[in-house]
C-alpha positions as CSV (number, residue, x, y, z in Angstrom):
1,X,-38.0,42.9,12.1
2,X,-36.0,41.5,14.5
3,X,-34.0,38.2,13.7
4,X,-33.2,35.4,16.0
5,X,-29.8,34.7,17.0
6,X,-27.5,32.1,15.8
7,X,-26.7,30.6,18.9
8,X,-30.5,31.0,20.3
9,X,-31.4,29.7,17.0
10,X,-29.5,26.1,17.4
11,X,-31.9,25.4,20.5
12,X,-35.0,25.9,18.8
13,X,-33.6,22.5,16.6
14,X,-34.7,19.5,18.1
15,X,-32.6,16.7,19.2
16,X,-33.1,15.0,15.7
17,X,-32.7,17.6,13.6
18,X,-29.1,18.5,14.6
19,X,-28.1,14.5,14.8
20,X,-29.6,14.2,11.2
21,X,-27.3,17.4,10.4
22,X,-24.2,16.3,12.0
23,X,-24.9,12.6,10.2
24,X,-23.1,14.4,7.2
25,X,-19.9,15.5,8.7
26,X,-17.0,13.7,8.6
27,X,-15.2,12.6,11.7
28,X,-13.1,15.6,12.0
29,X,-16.0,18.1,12.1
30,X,-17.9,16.2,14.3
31,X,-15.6,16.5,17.1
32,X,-15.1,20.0,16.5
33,X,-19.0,20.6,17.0
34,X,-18.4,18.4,20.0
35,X,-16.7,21.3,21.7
36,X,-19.5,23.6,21.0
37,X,-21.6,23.1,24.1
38,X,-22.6,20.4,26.2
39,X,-25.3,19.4,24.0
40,X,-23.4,19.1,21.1
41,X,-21.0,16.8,22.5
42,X,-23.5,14.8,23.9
43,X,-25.1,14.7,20.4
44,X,-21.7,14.1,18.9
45,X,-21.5,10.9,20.9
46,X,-24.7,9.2,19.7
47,X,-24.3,6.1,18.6
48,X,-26.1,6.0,15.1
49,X,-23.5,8.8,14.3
50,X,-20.7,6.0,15.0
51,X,-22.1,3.4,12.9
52,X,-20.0,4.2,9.8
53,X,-16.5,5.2,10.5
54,X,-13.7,6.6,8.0
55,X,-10.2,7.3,9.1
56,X,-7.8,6.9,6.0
57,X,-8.2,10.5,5.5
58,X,-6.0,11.1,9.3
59,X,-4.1,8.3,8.1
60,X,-1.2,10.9,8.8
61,X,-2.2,11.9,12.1
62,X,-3.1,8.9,13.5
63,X,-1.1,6.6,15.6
64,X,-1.3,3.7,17.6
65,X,-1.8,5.4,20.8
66,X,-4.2,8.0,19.2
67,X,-6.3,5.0,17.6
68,X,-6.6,3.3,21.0
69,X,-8.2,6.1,22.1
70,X,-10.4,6.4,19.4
71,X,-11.4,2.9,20.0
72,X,-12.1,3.1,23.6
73,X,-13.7,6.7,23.7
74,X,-16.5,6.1,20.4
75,X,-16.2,2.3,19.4
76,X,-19.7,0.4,20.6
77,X,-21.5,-2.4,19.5
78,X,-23.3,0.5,17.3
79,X,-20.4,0.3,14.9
80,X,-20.7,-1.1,11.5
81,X,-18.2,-0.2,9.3
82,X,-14.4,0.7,9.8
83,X,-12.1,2.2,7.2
84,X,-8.4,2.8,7.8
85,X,-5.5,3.3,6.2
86,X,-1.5,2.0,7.9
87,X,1.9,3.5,7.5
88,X,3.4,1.0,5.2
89,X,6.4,2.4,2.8
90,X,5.9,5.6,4.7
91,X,8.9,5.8,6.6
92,X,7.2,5.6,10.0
93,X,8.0,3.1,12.7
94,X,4.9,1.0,14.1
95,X,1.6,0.2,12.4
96,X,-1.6,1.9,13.5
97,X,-3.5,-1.5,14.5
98,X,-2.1,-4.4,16.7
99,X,-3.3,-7.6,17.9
100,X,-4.3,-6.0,21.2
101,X,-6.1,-2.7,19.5
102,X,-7.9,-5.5,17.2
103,X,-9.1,-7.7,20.1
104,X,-10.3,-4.4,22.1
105,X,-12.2,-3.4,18.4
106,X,-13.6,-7.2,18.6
107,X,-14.5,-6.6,22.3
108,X,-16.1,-3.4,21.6
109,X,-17.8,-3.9,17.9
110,X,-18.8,-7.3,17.7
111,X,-21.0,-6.6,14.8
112,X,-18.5,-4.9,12.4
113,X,-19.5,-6.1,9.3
114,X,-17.2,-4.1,6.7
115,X,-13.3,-3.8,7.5
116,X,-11.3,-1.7,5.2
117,X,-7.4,-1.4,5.9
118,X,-5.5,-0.4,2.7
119,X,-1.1,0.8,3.2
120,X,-0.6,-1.4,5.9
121,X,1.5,-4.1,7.2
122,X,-0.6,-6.8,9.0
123,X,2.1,-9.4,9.4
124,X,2.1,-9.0,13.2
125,X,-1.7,-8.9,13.7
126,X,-3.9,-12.7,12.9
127,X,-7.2,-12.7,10.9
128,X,-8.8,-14.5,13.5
129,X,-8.0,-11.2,15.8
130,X,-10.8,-9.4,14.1
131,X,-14.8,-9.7,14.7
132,X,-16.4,-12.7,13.0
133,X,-19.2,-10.5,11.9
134,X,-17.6,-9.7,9.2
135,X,-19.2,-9.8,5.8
136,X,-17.1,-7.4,4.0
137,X,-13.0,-7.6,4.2
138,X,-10.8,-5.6,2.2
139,X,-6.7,-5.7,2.7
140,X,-5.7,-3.6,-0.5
141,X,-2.2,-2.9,-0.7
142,X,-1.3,-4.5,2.3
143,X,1.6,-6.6,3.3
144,X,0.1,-9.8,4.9
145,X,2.3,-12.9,6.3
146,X,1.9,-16.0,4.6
147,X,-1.2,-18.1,5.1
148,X,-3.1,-15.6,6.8
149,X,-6.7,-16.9,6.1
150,X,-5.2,-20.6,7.6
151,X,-8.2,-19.8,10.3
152,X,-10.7,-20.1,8.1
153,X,-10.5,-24.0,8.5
154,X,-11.8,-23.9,11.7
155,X,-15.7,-24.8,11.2
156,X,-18.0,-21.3,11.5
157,X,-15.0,-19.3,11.1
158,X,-16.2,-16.0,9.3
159,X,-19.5,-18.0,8.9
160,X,-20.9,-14.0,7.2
161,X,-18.3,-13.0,4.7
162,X,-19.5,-12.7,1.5
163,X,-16.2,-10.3,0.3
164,X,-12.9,-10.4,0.4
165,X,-11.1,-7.8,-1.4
166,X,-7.2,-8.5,-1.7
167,X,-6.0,-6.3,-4.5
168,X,-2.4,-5.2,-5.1
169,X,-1.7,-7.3,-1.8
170,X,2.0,-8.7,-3.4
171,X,2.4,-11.6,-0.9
172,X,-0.9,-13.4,-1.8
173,X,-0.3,-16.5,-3.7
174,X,-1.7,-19.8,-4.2
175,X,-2.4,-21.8,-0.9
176,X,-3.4,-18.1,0.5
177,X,-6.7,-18.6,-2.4
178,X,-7.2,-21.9,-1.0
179,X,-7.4,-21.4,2.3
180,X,-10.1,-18.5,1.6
181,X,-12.1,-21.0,0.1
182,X,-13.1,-22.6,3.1
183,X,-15.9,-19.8,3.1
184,X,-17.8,-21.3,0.5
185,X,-20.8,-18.6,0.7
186,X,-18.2,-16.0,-0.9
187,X,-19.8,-13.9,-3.1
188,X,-16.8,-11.7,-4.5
189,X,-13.3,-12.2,-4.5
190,X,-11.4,-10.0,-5.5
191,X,-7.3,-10.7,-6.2
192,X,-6.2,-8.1,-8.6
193,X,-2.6,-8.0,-9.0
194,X,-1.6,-10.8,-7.0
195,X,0.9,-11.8,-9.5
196,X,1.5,-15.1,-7.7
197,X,-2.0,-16.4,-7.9
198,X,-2.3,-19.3,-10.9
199,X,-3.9,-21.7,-12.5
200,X,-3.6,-24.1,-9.6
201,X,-5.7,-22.3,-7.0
202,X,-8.1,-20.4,-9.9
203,X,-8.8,-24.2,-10.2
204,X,-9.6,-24.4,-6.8
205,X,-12.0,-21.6,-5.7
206,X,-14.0,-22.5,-9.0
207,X,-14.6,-26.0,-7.6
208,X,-15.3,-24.5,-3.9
209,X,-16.8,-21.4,-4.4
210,X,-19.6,-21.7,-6.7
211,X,-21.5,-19.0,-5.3
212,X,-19.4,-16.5,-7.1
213,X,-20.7,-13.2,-8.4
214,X,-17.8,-10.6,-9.0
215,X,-14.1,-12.7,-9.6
216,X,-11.3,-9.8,-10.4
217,X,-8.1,-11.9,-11.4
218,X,-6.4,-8.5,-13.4
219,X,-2.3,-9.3,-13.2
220,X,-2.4,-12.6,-11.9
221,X,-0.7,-15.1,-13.9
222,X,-3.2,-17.4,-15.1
223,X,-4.2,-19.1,-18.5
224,X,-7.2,-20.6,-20.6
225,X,-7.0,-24.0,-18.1
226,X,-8.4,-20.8,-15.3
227,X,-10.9,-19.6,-18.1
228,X,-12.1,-22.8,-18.4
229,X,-12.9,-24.1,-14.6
230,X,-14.1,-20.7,-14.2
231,X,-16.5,-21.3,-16.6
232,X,-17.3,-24.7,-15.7
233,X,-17.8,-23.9,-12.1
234,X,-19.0,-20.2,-11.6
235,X,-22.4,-20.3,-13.1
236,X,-23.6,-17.2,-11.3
237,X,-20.9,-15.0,-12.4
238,X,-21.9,-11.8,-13.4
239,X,-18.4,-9.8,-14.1
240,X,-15.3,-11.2,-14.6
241,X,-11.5,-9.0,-14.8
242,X,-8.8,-10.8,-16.9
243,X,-7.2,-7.6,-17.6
244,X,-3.6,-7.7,-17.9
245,X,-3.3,-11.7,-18.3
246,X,-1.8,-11.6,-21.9
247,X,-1.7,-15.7,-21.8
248,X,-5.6,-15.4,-22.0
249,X,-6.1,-16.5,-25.7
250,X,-9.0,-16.4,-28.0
251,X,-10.3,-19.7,-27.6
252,X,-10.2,-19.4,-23.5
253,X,-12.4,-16.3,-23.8
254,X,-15.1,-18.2,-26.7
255,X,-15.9,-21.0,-24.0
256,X,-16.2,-18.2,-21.3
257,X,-18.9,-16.6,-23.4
258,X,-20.7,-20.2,-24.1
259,X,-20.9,-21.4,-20.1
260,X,-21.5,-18.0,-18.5
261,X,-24.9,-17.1,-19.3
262,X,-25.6,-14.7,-16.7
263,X,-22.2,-12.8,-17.2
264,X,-22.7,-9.3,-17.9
265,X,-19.4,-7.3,-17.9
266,X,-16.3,-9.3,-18.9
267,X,-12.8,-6.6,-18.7
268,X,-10.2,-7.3,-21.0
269,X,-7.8,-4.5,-20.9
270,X,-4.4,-5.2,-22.7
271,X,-5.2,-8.7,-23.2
272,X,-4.6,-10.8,-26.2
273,X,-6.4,-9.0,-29.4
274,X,-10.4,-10.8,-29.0
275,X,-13.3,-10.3,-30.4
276,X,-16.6,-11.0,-28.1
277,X,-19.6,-9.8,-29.6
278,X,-22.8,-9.3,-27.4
279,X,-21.1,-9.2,-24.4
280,X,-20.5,-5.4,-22.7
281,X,-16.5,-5.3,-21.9
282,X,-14.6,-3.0,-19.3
């Protein structure tokens, strides 16, 4: 019996088939099938298969020069979701994003809604130079000049972000927290490690952002007077990370578990010795 060839094979595959196939490749692959034939290429190139793009893995390949052509060449309004990863501590001279490959990205995707950029050093690029579709920003580990989110104060400003994810970003500190309140629909903040963060601006973003769901506050220097505006304030928490802030006491921790009735997973890793019952802990 006779069996079909592989390459005779591939054209018997509709149009759909192969883009729901080649929906599971990562970037790489898919521009190795891209040199396949002419109808792989132009299959490579669809824009549902650009909607969701990760690049940290080439983090060592890529450049500046090479990401400006990655922008110009697959970046449409198709694009959803970006994930990169910089050159900071790594020795190498320039960063792979700049204020003009950020305003081409804006240009080009003006519906990104989740930015991830973790290694890098953003203190030559602004906030403001990214889309304002965003609803989802994460900076981990990156070093960011000081009052960075200062554009936030301008009135519809990031009007869609409902997450900010700053953890292990050293530099953050107080009037940074502030600032970010200004986007009062937040729904998760995240500031793990930000050592500098305390009391004053905790106090703050409970007053202004009572919308709350997820508040990570692991490392940062903050007491029961946090504990207690969080729970005063953040009635829709449902997790809470005081991990690592060993001036967290008993009592701080008991009025936590009185005002947050919807909390569901409180983390309390090599805090003060506590005792919560009823209440799962991380």
């Amino acid at each position: 019996m006779a069996t079909a060839d592989p390459t005779e094979a591939e054209f018997l595959l509709p149009d759909n088939i192969l883009t729901e196939i080649f929906s599971y490749l990562q970037i790489r692959d898919l521009l190795r099938m891209a040199r396949v034939c002419k109808r792989w290429k132009r299959l490579a190139y669809e824009r549902p298969l650009w909607k969701r793009v990760n690049l940290a893995p080439y983090s060592r390949r890529l450049d500046g020069r090479a990401m400006w052509r990655i922008v110009r060449q697959f970046f449409t309004p198709s694009l959803k979701s970006l994930t990169l990863a910089g050159h900071l501590h790594s020795g190498r001279t320039g960063e792979i994003v700049s204020t003009p490959l950020l305003l081409e990205l804006k240009s080009r995707a003006p519906s990104l809604q989740h930015f991830c950029i973790t290694t890098a050093d953003l203190t030559a690029v602004n906030l403001s130079d990214l889309p304002e579709s965003l609803s989802t920003l994460e900076t981990r580990n990156c070093e960011i000049p000081p009052r960075w989110f200062k554009s936030l104060e301008l009135d519809g400003a990031f009007r869609n972000l409902r997450a900010v994810d700053l953890s292990c970003c050293s530099r953050v500190s107080d009037p940074d927290v502030i600032d970010i309140c200004h986007v009062s629909s937040l729904k998760v903040l995240k500031l793990s490690w930000c050592y500098r963060v305390t009391d004053s601006s905790v106090q703050h973003l409970s007053e202004k952002l009572t919308q709350l769901e997820r508040l990570d506050l692991e490392g940062c220097k903050i007491t029961d007077v946090s504990l207690h505006h969080i729970g005063r304030h953040l009635k829709h928490l449902t997790f809470l990370n005081v991990s690592q802030c060993r001036q967290v006491t008993q009592a701080g921790l008991d009025g936590v578990k009185t005002m947050l009735k919807h909390l569901e997973h409180l983390c309390l890793d090599s805090c003060t010795p506590i005792n919560i019952p009823n209440l799962p802990t991380l």
